[in-house]
C-alpha positions in Angstrom: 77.1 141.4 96.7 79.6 142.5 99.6 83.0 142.1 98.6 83.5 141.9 102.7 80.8 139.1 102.8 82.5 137.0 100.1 85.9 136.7 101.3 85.2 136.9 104.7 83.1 133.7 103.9 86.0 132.5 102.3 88.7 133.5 105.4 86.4 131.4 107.7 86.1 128.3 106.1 89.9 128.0 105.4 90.6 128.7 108.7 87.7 126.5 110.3 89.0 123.4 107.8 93.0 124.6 109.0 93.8 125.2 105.6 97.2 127.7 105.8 98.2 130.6 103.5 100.7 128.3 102.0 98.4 125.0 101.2 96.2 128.0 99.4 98.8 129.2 97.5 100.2 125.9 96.3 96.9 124.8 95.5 96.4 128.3 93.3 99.8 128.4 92.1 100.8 131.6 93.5 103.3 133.1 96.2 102.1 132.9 100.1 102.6 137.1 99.8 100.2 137.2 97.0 97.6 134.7 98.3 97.7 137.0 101.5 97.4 140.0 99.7 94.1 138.5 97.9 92.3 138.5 101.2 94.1 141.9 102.2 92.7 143.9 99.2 89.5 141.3 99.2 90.1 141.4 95.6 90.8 138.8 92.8 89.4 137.3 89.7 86.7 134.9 89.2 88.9 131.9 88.3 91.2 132.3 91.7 87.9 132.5 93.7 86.7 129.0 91.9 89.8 127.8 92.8 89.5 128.7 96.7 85.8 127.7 96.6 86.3 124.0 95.3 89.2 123.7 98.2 86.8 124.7 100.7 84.0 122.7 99.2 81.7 126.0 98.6 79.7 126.6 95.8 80.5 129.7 94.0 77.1 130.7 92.8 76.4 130.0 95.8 78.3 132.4 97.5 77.3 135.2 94.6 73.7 134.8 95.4 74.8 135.2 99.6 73.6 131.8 100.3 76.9 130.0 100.8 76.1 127.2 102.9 78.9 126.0 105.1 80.7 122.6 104.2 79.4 120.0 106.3 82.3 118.7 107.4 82.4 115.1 109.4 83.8 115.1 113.3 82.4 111.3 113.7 81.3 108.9 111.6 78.0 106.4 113.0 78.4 102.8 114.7 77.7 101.1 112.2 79.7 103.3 109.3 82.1 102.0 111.5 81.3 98.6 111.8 81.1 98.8 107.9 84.9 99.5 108.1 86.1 96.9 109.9 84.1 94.7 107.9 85.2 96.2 104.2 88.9 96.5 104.4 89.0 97.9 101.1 86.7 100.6 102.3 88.7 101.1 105.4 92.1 101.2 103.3 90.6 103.8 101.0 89.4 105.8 103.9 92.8 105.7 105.5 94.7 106.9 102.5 91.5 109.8 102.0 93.0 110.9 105.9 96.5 110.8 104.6 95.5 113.2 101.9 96.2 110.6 98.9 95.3 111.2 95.4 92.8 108.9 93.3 96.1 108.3 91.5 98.1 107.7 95.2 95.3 106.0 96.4 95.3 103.4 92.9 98.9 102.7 93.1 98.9 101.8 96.8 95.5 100.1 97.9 94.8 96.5 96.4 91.9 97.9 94.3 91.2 98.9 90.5 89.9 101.6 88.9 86.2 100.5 88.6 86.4 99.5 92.7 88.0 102.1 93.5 85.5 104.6 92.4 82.6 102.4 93.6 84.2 102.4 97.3 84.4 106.4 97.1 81.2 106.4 96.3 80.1 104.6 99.3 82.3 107.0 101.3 80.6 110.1 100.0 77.5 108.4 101.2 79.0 108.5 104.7 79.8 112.0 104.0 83.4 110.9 104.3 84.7 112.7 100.7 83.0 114.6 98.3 83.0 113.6 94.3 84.0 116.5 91.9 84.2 115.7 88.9 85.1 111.9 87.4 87.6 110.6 89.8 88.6 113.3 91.9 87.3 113.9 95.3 87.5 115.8 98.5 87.7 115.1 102.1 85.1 116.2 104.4 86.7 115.9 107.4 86.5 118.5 110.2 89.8 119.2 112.1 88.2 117.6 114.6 87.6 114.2 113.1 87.9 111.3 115.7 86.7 107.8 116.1 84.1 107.2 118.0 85.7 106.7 121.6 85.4 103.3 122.9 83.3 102.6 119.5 84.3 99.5 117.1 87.6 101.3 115.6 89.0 101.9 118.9 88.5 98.9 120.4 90.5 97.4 117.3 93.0 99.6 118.1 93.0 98.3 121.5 93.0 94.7 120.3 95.9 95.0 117.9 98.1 97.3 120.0 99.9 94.5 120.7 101.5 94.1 117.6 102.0 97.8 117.6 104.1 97.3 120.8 106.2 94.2 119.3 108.6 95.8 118.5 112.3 97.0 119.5 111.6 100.7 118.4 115.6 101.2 118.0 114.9 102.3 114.3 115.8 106.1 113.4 112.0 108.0 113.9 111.2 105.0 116.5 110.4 106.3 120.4 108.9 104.1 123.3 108.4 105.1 126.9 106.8 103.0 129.3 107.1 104.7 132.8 104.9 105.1 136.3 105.4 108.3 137.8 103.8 109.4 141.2 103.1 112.8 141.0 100.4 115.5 141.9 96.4 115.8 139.6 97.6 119.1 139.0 100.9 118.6 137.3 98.9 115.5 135.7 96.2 117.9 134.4 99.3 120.2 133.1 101.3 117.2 131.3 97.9 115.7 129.7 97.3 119.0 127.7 100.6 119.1 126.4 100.3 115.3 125.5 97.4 116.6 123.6 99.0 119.1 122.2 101.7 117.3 120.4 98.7 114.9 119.2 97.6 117.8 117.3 100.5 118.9 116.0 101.0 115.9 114.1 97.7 116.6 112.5 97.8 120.3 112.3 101.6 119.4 109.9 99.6 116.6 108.2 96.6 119.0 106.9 99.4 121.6 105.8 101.3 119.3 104.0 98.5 117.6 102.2 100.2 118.7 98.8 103.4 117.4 99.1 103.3 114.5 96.9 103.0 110.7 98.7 106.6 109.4 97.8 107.7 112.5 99.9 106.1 111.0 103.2 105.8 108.0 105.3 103.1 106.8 107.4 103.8 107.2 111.0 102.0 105.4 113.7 101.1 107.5 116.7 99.9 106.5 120.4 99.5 108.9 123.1 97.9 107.0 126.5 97.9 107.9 130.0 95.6 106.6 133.3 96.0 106.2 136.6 97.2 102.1 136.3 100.0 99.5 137.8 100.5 96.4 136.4 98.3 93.5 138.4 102.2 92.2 139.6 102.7 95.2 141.1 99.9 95.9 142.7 99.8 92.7 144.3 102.6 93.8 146.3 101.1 96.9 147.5 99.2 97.8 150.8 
């Protein structure tokens, strides 16, 4: 078996999952140098490649026999998985705290659920292809980089429902922004402004995935909404030719 094969196998799922250098080297206990230099000499031992397999959800044998099969990971969950979300809130707790990278353990302390529940509702979410069980308790996520809800599907249109109580609110706390504006400007510069609006979406999510290891009590859930359209208030536009 190709020693090139193997780790470039390797190099391509941590990079098509966003895993960094120094989540991998956390999660094998090593330096960022040496987990780098790993991949640079395309050597290490068995145990270390276990290790980088189980992150990446990737069989070892697998990967031996040069049938390494891809993790599916999930961009979009169906309609109705959905549905089954806003009609569970358990399940929908559970698969929040999965996003946010919680433990079992994280996940027990914080949702409203025991032991016995909570293993029955991770269950149900590796039926969705949401996590993947390991062993016992633990689990993985299966989520692509590119997970979204489904737009204007059943979660989103929650979203839309609630953002009221999203929006009342002072925001003069420290971490708190609001800005509420109308701007007249040109589809170009529009175009231009979006992409960075939809950069600093990801950059939220890129620092999220690369601090999944930092323990739970070391974070805090932040609430993020990013919307822009061509749109004036119905009082406004009343007044306009």
């Amino acid at each position: 078996m190709s020693r090139h094969y193997i780790f470039d196998t390797l190099s391509k799922q941590l990079q098509a999952q966003e895993i960094t250098h120094t989540r991998l080297a956390e999660h094998l206990g090593l330096t960022v140098s040496a987990t780098k230099h790993i991949f640079e000499t395309q050597d290490c031992t068995i145990s270390c490649m276990e290790k980088i397999c189980g992150l990446v959800g990737v069989k070892l044998e697998d990967l031996l026999s040069h049938t390494a099969k891809p993790a599916q990971l999930l961009e979009n969950l169906t309609q109705q998985h959905e549905i089954e979300f806003l009609s569970n809130k358990k399940l929908f707790a559970v698969a929040i705290g999965v996003m946010y990278f919680w433990t079992f353990k994280d996940l027990l302390t914080r949702v409203k659920v025991n032991k016995t529940e909570l293993v029955q509702l991770l269950q149900r979410l590796e039926q969705m292809g949401f996590v993947k069980m390991v062993s016992g308790s633990d689990f993985k996520p299966m989520l692509s980089p590119k997970f979204a809800w489904i737009p204007d599907g059943p979660i989103l249109r929650m979203v839309r429902r609630e953002s009221l109580e999203f929006l009342s609110n002072n925001f003069d706390e420290e971490g708190d922004v609001l800005h509420a504006m109308n701007v007249f400007i040109t589809p170009e510069t529009h175009r231009k402004l979006l992409q960075q609006l939809n950069a600093v979406a990801h950059e939220y999510k890129k620092h999220m995935v690369a601090e999944a290891n930092i323990p739970a009590d070391d974070k805090q859930m932040v609430s993020l909404i990013i919307a822009a359209r061509s749109w004036l208030p119905s009082f406004i536009q009343s007044q306009l030719r």
